[in-house]
DRENKOLGU-887658 format. One record per residue: residue in one letter; x, y, z of N, C-alpha, C, O in turn; residue number from 1. Coordinates in nm, 3 decimals. Atoms other than C-alpha are relative to their C-alpha. Example, Ala and Ser with C-alpha at 12.3 -4.5 7.8 and 13.67 -1.06 7.14 Angstrom:
REM DRENKOLGU-887658
+------+---------+---------+---------+---------+---------+---------+---------+---------+---------+---------+---------+---------+-----+
: code :     n.x :     n.y :     n.z :    ca.x :    ca.y :    ca.z :     c.x :     c.y :     c.z :     o.x :     o.y :     o.z : pos :
+------+---------+---------+---------+---------+---------+---------+---------+---------+---------+---------+---------+---------+-----+
:    a :   0.089 :  -0.119 :   0.000 :   1.230 :  -0.450 :   0.780 :   0.090 :   0.120 :   0.000 :   0.194 :   0.118 :   0.066 :   1 :
:    s :  -0.082 :  -0.119 :  -0.006 :   1.367 :  -0.106 :   0.714 :  -0.077 :   0.109 :   0.073 :  -0.026 :   0.220 :   0.090 :   2 :
+------+---------+---------+---------+---------+---------+---------+---------+---------+---------+---------+---------+---------+-----+
//
This chain:
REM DRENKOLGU-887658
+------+---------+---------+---------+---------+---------+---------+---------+---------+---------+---------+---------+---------+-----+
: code :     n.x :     n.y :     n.z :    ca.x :    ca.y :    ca.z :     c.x :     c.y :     c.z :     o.x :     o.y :     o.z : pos :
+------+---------+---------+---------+---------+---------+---------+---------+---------+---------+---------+---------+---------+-----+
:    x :   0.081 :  -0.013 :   0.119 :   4.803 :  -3.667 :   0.258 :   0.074 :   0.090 :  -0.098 :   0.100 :   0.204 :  -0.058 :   1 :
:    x :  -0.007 :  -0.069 :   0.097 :   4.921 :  -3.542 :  -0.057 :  -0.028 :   0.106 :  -0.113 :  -0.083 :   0.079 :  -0.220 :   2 :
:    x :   0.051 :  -0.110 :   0.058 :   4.883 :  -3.212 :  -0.193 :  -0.081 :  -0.004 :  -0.154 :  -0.004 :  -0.026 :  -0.248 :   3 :
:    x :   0.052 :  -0.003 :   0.144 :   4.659 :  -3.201 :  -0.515 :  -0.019 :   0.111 :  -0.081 :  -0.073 :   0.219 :  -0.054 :   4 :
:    x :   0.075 :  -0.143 :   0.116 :   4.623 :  -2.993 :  -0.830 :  -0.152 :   0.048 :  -0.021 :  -0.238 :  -0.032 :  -0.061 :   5 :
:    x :   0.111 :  -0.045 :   0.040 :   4.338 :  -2.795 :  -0.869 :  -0.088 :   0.002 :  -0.126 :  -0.102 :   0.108 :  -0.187 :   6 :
:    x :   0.010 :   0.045 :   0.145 :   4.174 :  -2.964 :  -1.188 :  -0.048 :   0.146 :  -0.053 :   0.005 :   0.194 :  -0.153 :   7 :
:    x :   0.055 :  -0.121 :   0.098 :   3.979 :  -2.634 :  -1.277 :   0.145 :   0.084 :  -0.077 :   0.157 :   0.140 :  -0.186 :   8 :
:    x :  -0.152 :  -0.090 :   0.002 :   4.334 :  -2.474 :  -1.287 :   0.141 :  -0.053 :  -0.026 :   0.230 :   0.022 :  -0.067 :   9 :
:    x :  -0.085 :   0.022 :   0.018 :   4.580 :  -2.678 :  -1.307 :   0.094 :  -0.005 :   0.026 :   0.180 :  -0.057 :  -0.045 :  10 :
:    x :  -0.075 :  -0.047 :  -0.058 :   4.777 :  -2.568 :  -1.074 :   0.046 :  -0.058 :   0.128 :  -0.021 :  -0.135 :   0.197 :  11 :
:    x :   0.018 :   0.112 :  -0.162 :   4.966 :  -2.681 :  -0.747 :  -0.060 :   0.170 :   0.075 :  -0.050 :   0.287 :   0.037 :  12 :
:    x :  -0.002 :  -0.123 :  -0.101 :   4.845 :  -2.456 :  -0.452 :   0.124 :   0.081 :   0.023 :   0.244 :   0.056 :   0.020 :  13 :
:    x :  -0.074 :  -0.086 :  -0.047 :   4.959 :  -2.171 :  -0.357 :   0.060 :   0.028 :   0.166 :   0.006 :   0.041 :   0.276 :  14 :
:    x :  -0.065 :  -0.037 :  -0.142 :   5.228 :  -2.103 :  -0.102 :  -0.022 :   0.094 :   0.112 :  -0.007 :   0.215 :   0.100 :  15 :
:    x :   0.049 :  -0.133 :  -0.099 :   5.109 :  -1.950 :   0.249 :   0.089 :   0.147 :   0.005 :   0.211 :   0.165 :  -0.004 :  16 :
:    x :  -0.053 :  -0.135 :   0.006 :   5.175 :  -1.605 :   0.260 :   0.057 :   0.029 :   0.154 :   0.067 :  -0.057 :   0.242 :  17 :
:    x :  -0.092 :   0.005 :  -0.133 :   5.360 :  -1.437 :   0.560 :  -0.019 :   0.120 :  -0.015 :  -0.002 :   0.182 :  -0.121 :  18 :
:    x :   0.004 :  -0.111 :  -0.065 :   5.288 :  -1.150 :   0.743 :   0.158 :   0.104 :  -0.043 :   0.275 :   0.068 :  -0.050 :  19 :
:    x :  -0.089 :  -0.028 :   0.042 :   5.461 :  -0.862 :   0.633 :   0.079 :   0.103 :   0.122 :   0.181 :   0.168 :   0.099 :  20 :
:    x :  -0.030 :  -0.063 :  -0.154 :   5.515 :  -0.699 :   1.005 :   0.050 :  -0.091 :   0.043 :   0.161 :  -0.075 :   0.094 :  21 :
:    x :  -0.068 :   0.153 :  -0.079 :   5.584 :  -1.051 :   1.123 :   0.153 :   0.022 :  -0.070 :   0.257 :   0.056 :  -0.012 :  22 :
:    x :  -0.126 :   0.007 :   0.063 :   5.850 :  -1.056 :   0.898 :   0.127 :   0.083 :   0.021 :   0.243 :   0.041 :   0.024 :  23 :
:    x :  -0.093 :  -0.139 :   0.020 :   6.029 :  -0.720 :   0.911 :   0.024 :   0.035 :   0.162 :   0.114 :   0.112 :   0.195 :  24 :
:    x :  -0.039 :  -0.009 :  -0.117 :   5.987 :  -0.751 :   1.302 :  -0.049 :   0.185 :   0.040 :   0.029 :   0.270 :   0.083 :  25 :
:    x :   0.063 :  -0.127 :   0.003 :   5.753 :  -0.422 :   1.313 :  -0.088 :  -0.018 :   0.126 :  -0.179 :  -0.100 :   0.115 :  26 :
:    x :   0.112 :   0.007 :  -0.096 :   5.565 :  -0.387 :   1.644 :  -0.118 :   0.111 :   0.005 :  -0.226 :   0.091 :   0.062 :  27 :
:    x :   0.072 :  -0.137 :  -0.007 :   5.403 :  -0.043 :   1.603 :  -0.046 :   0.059 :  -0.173 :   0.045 :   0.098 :  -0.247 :  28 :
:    x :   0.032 :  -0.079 :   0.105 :   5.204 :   0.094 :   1.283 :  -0.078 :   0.128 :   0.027 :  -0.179 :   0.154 :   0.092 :  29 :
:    x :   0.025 :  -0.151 :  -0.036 :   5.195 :   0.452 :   1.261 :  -0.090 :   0.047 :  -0.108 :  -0.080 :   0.013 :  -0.226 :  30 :
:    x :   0.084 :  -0.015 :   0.100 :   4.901 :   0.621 :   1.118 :   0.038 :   0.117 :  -0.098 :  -0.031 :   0.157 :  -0.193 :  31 :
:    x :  -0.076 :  -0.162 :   0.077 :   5.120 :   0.941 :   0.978 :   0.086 :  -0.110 :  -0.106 :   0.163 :  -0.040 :  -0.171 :  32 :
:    x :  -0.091 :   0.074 :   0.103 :   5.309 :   0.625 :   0.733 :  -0.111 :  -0.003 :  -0.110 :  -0.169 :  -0.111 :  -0.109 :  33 :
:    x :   0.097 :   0.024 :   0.122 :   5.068 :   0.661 :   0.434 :   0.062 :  -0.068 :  -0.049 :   0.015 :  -0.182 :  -0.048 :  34 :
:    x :   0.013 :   0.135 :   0.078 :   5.270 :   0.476 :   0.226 :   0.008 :  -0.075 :   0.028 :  -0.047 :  -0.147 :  -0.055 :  35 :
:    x :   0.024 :   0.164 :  -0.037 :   5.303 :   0.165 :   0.388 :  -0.139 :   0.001 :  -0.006 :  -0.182 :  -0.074 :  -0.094 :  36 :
:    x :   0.089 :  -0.002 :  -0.002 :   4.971 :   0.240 :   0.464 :  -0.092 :  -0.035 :  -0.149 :  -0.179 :  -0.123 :  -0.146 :  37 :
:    x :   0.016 :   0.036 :   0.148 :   4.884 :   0.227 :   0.072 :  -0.004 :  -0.117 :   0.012 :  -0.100 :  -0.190 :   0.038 :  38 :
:    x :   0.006 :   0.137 :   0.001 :   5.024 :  -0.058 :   0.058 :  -0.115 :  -0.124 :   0.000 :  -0.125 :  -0.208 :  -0.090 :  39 :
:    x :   0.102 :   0.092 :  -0.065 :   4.724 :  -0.267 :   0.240 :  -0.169 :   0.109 :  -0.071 :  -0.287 :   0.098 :  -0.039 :  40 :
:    x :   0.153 :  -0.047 :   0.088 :   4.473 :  -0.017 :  -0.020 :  -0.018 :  -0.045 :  -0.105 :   0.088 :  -0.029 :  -0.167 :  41 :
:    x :   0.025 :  -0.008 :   0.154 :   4.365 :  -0.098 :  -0.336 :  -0.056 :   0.165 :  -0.053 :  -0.066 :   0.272 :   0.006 :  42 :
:    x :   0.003 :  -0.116 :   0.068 :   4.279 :   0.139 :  -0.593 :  -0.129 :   0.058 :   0.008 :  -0.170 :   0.133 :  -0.080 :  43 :
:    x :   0.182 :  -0.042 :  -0.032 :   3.905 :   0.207 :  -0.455 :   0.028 :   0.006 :   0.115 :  -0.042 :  -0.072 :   0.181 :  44 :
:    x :  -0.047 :  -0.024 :  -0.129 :   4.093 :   0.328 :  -0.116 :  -0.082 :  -0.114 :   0.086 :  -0.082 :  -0.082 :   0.205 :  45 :
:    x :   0.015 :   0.086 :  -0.071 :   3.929 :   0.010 :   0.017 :   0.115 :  -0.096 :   0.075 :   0.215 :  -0.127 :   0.011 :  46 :
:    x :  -0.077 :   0.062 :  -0.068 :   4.104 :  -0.192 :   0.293 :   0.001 :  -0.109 :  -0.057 :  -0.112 :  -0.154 :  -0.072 :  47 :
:    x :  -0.028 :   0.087 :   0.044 :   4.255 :  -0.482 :   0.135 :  -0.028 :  -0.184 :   0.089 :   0.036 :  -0.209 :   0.192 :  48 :
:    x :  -0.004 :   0.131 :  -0.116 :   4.175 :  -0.856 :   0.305 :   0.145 :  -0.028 :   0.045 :   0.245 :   0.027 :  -0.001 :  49 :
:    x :  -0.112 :   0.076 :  -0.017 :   4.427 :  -1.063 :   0.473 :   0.056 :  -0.128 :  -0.071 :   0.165 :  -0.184 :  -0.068 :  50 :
:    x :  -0.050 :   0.127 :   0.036 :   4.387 :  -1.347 :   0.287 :   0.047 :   0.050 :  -0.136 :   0.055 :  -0.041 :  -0.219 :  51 :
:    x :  -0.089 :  -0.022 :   0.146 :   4.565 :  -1.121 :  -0.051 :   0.106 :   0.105 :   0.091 :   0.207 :   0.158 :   0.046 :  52 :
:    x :  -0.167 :  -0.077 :  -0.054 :   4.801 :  -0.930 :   0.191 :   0.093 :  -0.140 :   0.057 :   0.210 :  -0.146 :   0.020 :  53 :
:    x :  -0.005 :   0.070 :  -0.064 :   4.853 :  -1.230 :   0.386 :   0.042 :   0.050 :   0.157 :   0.141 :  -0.006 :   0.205 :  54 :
:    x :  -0.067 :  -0.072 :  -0.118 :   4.896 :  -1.008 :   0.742 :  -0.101 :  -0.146 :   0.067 :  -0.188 :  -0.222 :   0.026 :  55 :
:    x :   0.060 :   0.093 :  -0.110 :   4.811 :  -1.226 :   1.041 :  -0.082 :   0.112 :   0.073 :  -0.059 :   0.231 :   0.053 :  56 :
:    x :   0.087 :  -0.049 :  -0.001 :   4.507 :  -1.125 :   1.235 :   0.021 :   0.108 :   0.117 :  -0.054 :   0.187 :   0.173 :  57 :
:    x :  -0.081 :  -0.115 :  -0.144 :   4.731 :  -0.933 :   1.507 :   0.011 :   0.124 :  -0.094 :  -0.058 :   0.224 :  -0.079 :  58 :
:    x :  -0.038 :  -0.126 :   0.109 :   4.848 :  -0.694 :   1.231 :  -0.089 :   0.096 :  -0.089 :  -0.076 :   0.212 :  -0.129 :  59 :
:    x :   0.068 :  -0.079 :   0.112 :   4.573 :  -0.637 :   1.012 :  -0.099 :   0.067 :   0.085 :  -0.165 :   0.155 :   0.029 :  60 :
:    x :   0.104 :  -0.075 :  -0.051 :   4.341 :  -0.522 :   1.294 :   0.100 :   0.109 :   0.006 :   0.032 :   0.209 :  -0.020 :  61 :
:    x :  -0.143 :  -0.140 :  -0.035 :   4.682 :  -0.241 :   1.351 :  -0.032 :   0.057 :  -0.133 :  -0.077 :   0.171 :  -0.143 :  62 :
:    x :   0.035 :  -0.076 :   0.086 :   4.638 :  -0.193 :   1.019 :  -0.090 :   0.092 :  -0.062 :  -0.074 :   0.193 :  -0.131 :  63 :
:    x :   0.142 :  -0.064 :   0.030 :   4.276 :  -0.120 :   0.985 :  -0.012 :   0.114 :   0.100 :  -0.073 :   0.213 :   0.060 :  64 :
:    x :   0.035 :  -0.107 :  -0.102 :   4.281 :   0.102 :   1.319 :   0.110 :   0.135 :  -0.076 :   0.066 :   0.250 :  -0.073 :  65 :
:    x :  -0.036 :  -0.053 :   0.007 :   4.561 :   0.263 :   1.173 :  -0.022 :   0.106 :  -0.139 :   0.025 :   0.219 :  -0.150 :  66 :
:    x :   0.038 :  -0.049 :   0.158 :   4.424 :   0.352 :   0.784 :  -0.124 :   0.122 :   0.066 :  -0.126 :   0.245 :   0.061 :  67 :
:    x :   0.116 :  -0.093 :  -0.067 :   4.069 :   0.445 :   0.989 :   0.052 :   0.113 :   0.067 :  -0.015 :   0.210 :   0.030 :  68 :
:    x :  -0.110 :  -0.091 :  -0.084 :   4.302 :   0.678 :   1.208 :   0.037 :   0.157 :  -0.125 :   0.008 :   0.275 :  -0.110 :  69 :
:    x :  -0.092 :  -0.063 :   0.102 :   4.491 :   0.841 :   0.887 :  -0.136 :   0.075 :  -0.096 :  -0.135 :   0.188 :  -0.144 :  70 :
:    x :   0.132 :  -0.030 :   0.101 :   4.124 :   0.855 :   0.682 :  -0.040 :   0.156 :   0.097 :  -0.055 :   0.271 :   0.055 :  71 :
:    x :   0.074 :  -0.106 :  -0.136 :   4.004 :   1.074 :   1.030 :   0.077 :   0.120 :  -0.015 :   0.022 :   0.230 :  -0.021 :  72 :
:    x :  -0.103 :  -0.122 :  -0.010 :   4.278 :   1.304 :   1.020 :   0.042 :   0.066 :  -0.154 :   0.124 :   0.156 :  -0.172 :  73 :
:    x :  -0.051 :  -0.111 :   0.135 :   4.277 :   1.396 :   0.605 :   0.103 :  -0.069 :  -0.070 :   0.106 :  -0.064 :  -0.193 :  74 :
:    x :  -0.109 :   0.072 :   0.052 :   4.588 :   1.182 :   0.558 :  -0.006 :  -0.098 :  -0.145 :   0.073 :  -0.104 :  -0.239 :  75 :
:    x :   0.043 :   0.063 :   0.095 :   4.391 :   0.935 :   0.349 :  -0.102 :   0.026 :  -0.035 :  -0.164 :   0.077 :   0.059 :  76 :
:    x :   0.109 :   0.007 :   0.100 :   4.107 :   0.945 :   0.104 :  -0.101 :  -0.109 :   0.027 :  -0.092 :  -0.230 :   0.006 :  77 :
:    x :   0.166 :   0.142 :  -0.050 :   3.756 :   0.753 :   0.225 :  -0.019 :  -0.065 :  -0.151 :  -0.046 :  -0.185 :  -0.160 :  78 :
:    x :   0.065 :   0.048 :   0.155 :   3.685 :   0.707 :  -0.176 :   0.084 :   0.081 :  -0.093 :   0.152 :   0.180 :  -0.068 :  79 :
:    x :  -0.122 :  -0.005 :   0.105 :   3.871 :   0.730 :  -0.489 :  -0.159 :   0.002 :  -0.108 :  -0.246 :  -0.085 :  -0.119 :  80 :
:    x :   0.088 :   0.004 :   0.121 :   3.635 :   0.842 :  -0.775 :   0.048 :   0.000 :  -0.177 :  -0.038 :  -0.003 :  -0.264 :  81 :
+------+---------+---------+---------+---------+---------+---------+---------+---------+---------+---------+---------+---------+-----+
//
């Protein structure tokens, strides 16, 4: 079957995204790495989804244990006012 444009948009789909641990061959996220850690925040220290990071669902739970981890210990900011 042939991929279609999205009439509202116009657009072809967008290309799957790819894990960015998968990629880089990262087995361990450390919760003392704030900035990578950033990375997967937006600007309302909320945890970012997977489907705009594109992490696979191995990674992003590492990620989330590891932000919650970093939040616990002072490292990161619960809320951004």
């Amino acid at each position: 079957m042939a991929m279609k444009f999205n009439p509202q948009q116009n657009t072809p789909p967008a290309a799957p995204k790819t894990c960015y641990f998968c990629a880089n061959n990262v087995h361990t996220i450390d919760y003392k790495d704030t900035q990578l850690l950033r990375r997967f925040m937006n600007a309302h220290a909320k945890i970012v989804p997977p489907r705009r990071t594109g992490n696979c669902a191995k990674h992003q739970r590492m990620v989330t244990r590891a932000i919650k981890r970093a939040r616990t210990m002072a490292l990161l900011s619960y809320t951004i006012k």
